[in-house]
C-alpha positions in Angstrom: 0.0 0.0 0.0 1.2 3.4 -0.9 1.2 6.3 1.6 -2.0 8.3 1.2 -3.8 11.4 2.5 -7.4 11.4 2.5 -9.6 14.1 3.3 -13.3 14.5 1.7 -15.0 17.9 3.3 -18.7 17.4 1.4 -21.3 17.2 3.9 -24.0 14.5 2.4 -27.6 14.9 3.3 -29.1 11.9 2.2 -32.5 10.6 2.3 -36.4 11.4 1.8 -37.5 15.3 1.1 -34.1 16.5 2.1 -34.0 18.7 -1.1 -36.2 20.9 1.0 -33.4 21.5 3.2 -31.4 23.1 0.5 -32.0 27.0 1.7 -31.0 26.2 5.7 -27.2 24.6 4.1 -26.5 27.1 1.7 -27.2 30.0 4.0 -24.0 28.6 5.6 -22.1 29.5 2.7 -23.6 32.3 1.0 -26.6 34.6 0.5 -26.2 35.9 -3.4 -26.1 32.3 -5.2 -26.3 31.0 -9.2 -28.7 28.3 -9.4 -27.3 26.3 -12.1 -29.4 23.4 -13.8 -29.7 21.9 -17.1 -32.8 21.2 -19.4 -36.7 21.8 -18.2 -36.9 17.8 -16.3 -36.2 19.9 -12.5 -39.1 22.2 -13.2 -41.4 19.7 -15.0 -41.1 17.3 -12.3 -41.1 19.6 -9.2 -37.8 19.6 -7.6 -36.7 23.7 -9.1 -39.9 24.5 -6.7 -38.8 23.3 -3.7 -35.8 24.3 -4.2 -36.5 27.7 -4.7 -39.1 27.7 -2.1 -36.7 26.7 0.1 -33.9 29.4 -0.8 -36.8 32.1 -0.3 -37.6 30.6 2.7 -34.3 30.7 4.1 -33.6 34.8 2.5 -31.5 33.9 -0.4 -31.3 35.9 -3.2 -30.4 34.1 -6.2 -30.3 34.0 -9.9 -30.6 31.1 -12.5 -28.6 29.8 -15.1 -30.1 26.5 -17.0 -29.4 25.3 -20.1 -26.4 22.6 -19.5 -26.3 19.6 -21.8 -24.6 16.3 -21.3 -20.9 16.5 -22.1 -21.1 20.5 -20.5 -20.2 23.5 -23.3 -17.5 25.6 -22.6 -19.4 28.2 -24.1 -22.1 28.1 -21.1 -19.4 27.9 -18.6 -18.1 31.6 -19.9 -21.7 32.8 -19.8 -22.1 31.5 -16.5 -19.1 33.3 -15.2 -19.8 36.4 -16.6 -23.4 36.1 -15.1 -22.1 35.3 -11.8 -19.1 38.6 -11.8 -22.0 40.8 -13.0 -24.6 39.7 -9.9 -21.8 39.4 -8.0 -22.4 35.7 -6.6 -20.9 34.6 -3.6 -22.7 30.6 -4.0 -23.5 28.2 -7.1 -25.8 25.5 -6.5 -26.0 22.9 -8.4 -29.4 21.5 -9.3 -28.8 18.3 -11.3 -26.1 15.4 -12.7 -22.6 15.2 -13.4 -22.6 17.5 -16.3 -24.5 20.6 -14.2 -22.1 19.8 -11.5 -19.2 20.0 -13.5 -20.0 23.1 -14.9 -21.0 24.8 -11.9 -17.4 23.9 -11.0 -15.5 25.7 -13.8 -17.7 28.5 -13.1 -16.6 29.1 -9.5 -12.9 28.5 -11.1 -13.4 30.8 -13.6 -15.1 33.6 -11.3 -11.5 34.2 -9.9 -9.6 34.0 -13.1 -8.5 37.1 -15.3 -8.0 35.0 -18.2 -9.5 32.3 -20.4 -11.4 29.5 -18.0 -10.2 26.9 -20.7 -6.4 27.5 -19.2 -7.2 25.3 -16.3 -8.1 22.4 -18.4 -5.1 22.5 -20.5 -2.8 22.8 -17.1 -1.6 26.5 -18.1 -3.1 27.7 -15.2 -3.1 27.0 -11.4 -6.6 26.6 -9.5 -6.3 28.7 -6.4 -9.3 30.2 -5.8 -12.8 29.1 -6.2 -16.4 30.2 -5.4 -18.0 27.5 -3.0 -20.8 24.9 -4.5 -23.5 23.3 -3.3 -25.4 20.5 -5.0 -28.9 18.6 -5.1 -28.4 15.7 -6.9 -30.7 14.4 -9.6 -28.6 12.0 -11.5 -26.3 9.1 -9.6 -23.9 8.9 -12.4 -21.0 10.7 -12.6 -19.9 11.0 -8.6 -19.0 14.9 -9.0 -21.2 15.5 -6.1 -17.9 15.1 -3.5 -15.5 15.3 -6.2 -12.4 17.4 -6.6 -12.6 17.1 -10.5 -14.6 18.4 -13.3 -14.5 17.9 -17.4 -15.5 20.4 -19.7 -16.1 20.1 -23.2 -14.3 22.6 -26.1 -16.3 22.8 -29.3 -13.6 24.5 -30.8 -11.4 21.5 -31.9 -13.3 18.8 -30.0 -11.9 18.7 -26.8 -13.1 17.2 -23.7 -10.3 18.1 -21.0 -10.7 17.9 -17.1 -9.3 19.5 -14.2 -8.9 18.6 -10.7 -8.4 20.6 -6.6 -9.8 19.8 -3.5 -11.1 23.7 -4.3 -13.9 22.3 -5.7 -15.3 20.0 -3.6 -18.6 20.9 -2.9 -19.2 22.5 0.8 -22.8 19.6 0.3 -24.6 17.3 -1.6 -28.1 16.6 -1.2 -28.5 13.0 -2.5 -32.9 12.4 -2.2 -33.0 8.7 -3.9 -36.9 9.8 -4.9 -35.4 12.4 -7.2 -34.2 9.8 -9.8 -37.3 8.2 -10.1 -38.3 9.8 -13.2 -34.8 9.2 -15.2 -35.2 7.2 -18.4 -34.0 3.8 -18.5 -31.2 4.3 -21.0 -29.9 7.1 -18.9 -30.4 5.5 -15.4 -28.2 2.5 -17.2 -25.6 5.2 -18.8 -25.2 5.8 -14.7 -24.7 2.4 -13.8 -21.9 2.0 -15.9 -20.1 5.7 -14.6 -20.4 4.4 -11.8 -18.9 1.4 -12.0 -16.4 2.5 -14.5 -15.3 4.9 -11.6 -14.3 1.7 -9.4 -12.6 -0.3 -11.8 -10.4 2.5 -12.8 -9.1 2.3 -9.2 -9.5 -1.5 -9.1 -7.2 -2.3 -11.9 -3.9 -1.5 -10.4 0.0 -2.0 -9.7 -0.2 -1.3 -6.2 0.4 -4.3 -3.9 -0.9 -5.2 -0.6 -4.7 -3.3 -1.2 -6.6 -5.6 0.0 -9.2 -3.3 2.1 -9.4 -1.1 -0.8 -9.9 -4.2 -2.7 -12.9 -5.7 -0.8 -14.5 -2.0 -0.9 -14.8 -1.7 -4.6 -15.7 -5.2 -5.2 -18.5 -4.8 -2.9 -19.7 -1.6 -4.6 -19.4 -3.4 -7.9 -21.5 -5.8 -6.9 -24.0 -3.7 -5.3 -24.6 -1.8 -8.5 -24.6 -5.7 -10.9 -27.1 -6.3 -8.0 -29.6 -3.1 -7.7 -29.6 -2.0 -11.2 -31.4 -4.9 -12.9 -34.1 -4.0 -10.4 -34.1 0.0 -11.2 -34.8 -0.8 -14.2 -38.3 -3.1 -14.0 -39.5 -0.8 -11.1 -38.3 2.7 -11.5 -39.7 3.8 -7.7 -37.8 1.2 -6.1 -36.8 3.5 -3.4 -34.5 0.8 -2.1 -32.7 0.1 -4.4 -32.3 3.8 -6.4 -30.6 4.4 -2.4 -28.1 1.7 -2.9 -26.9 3.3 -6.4 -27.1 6.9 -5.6 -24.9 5.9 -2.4 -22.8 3.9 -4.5 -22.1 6.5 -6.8 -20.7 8.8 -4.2 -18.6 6.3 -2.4 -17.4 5.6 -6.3 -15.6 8.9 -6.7 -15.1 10.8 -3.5 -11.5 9.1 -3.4 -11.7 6.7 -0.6 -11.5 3.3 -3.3 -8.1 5.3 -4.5 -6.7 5.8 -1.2 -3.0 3.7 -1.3 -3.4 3.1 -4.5 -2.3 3.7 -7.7 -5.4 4.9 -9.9 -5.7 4.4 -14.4 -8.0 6.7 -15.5 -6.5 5.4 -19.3 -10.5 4.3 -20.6 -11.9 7.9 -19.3 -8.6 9.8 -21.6 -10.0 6.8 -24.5 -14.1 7.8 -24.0 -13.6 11.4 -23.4 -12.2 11.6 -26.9 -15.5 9.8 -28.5 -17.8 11.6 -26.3 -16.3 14.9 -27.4 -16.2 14.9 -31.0 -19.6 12.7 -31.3 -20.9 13.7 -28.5 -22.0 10.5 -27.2 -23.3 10.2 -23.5 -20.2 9.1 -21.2 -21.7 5.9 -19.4 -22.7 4.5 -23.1 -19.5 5.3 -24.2 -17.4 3.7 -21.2 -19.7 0.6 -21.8 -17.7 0.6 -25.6 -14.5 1.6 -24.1 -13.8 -0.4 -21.3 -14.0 -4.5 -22.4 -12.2 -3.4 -24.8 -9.2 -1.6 -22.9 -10.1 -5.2 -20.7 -8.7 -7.4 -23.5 -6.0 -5.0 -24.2 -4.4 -5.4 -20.9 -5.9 -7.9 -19.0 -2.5 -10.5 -19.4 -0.6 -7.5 -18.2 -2.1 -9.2 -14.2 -3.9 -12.5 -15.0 -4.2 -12.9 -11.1 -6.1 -9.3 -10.9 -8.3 -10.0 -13.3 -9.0 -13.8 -12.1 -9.7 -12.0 -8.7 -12.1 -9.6 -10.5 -13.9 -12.6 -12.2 -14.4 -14.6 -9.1 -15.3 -11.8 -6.6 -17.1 -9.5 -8.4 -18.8 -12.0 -11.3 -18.6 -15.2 -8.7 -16.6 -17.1 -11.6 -14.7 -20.3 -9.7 -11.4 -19.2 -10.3 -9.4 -22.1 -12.8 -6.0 -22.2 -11.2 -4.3 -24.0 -14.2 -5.8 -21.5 -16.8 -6.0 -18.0 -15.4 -6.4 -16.5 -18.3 -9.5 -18.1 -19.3 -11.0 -16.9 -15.9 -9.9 -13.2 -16.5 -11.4 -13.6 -19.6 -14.9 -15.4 -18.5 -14.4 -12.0 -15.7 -14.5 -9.4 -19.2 -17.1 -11.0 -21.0 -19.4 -11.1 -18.2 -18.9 -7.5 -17.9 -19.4 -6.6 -21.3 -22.8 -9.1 -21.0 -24.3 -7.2 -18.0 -23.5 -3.8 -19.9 -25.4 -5.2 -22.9 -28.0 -6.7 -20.5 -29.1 -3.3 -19.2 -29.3 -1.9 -22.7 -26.3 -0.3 -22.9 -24.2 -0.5 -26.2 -20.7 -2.6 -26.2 -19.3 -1.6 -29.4 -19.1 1.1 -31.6 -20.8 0.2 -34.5 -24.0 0.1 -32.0 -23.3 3.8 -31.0 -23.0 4.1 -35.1 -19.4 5.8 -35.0 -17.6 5.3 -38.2 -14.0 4.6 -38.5 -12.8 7.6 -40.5 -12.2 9.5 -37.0 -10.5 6.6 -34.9 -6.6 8.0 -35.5 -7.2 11.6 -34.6 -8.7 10.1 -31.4 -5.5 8.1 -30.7 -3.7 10.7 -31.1 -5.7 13.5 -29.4 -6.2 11.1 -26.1 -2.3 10.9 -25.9 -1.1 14.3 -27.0 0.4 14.5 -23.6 2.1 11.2 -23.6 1.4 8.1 -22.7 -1.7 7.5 -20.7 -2.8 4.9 -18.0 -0.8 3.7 -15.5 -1.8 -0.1 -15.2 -0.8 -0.2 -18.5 1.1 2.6 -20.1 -0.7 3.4 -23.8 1.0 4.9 -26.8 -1.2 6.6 -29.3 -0.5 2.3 -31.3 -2.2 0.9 -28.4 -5.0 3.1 -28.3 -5.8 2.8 -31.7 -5.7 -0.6 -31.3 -8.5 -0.3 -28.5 -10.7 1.6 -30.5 -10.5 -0.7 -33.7 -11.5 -3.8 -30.7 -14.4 -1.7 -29.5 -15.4 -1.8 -33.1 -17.8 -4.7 -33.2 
């Protein structure tokens, strides 16, 4: 185990109503605040009322900013910081997934920033400063509710770059399992797979002697195979909606990286397809990651035998390992199919013609992963895999 410091400030409020709380915890933090959303689904299904009922309640003044797609615009963020300098914001919450989250995040980085926001993301600039956030969640996907890290999109040139501080931590997170109730199925699935993709990139690591860390994320693995099947045939199974919204916190507040060495190589390989084609991340991470599986799995047969027996109860074949790491990828590749997610690139209908700029784009930087260290060769080669 490596040496590690951990330390996650986001208080969670977590359970039944608790959105209505929102006005008492982010009088703590401010009084002028951005509420920041994304398309009409908050106000069509009641949760932008409460919310707002419970700011006026509590004497905030606030002003709005929706309009955040998947894959967050760069373009918005800019808006949304020059909204915020000119009404003088002290206070963004969040009302929403991932992608309102991390926009809401390069806002309050930006609010502080003389120059372009877009610096941060391509590491010419150092975050030092950053208006507090607040969050009510609405999508368990993308874990950025007690995150340090948010990803942008650039439509200028395609890129979708992230940036990460402690900084941006939200001061809270309001996680209210009833709010998810109304997601589609595709998208509810799309968070299944953040989710889990969030664990494995910690799981598949170099780092000896992680055996706690270990147990954790194979328990949270399971607990989403387990409790999304049933999501998905009853969509107000309150139960079980708690189990993945929980999940998807634990997934990426940092405590499955702590003493370990972390990937992050399939997120570098999806961001690239999600941000020329705009595809939504967890379909895309369903593509992406059997195929950077059977790239690298004989890299640590015994790591992925392990992952095949704990997590997908495969008995283990001692005298062939690698047929158990590989009965250990195809099941996951069969339970991403299962919940109706796409597994290869022809299903998400991306041609071919794009596949090395994307190489080359995901490792402009150098090399990326740490499990396995790819070349822009290697992941070419993982794109042309995840092609049928």
């Amino acid at each position: 185990m490596q040496n590690f410091s951990f330390q996650n400030t986001t208080k969670i409020i977590f359970g039944k109503e608790t959105e209505k709380e929102v006005g008492k915890y982010t009088a703590q933090h401010g009084y002028k605040v951005l509420v920041h959303y994304g398309g009409g689904s908050i106000k069509k299904y009641g949760t932008y009322t409460k919310v707002i009922n419970s700011l006026e309640k509590a004497g905030i003044d606030y002003v709005e900013l929706g309009g955040v797609e998947p894959n967050p615009k760069l373009s918005l963020v800019q808006a949304g910081i020059e909204l915020a300098r000119k009404e003088k914001i002290d206070f963004i919450l969040a009302v929403g997934g991932g992608s309102v989250i991390d926009s809401a995040k390069a806002i309050s980085v930006g609010y502080f920033y003389d120059g372009d926001v877009w610096d941060f993301f391509e590491a010419e600039a150092k975050i030092t400063e950053a208006l507090p956030i607040g969050v009510v969640l609405t999508i368990p996907a993308a874990g950025s509710e007690s995150s340090g890290s948010s990803v942008i999109t650039k439509l200028d040139g395609m890129y979708k770059r992230s940036i990460g501080s402690n900084l941006i931590r939200p001061k809270f997170a309001i996680l209210n399992p009833e709010l998810t109730f109304t997601l589609p199925n595709y998208q509810t699935a799309c968070g299944a797979v953040d989710i889990m993709a969030h664990i494995m990139e910690r799981y598949f690591t170099n780092t000896e002697d992680v055996e706690l860390t270990d147990r954790l994320a194979e328990s949270a693995l399971k607990t989403i195979i387990k409790n999304t099947p049933k999501v998905l045939a009853n969509n107000e199974d309150y139960a079980a909606r708690a189990e993945i919204m929980w999940t998807g916190t634990i997934a990426h507040n940092g405590l499955l990286g702590t003493g370990r060495e972390e990937d992050w190589a399939s997120h570098g390989i999806e961001h690239e397809l999600s941000g020329i084609y705009d595809v939504a991340h967890g379909a895309g991470l369903a593509v992406i990651f059997p195929a950077w599986m059977n790239y690298v799995y004989q890299h640590d047969l015994e790591r992925f035998a392990q992952f095949a027996h704990r997590v997908w109860d495969i008995e283990p074949d001692f005298k062939d390992l690698e047929q158990t790491a590989y009965q250990g990828i195809k099941k996951t590749k069969e339970f991403f199919s299962s919940i109706g997610m796409p597994v290869s690139l022809k299903e998400l209908e991306i041609p071919e013609d794009r596949l090395e700029e994307m190489a080359q784009k995901a490792t402009e930087n150098g090399e990326i992963g740490s499990f396995v260290n790819l070349d822009t060769k290697a992941v070419l080669e993982i794109y042309q895999n995840a092609l049928d």
